[in-house]
N, C-alpha and C positions, 0 to 999 in steps of 0.2 A: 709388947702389945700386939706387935704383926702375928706373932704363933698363934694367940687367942682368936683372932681374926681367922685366921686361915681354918683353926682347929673347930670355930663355929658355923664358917661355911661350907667344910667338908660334910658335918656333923647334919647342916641343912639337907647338903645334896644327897647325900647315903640315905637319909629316912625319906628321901621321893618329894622333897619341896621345888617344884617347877624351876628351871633356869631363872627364868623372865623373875621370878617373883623373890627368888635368892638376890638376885643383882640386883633390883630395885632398892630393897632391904639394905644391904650392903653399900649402895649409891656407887654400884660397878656398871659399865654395860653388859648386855649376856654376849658378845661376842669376846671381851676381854675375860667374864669369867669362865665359859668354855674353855677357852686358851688354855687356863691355867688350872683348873678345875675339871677338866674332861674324866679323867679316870674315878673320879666320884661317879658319875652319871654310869658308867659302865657296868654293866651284871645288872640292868634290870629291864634289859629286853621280856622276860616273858613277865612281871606283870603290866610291863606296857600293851604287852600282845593282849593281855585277859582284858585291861581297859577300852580298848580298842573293841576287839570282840564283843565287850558289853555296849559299848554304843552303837552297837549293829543290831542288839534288841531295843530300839528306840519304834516309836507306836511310827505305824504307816501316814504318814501327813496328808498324803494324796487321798485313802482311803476315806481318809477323819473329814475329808472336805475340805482342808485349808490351805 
């Protein structure tokens, strides 16, 4: 049962399911499943970068008045 576990939280992290929201799922904390799980999360620096990026086209709030 551990393989299936493991082999579904890798399976989480590799398709881009957020830390926080894997480990709550799983009733892990994220700082135990980083630990053990870090090399999932790796290689997807750039489209983190594109997400990032896109939240920098966010509308002017100051402009917008609020």
């Amino acid at each position: 049962m551990c393989g299936l576990r493991h082999t579904c939280l890798t399976n989480w992290l590799n398709a881009g399911v957020p830390p926080a929201s894997a480990a709550e799922w799983a009733g892990n904390s994220v700082p135990v499943l980083l630990a053990t799980y870090a090399r999932c999360i790796d290689g997807q620096l750039d489209d983190l970068k594109q997400r990032i990026e896109g939240a920098g086209e966010l509308p002017d709030l100051a402009a917008a008045g609020v």
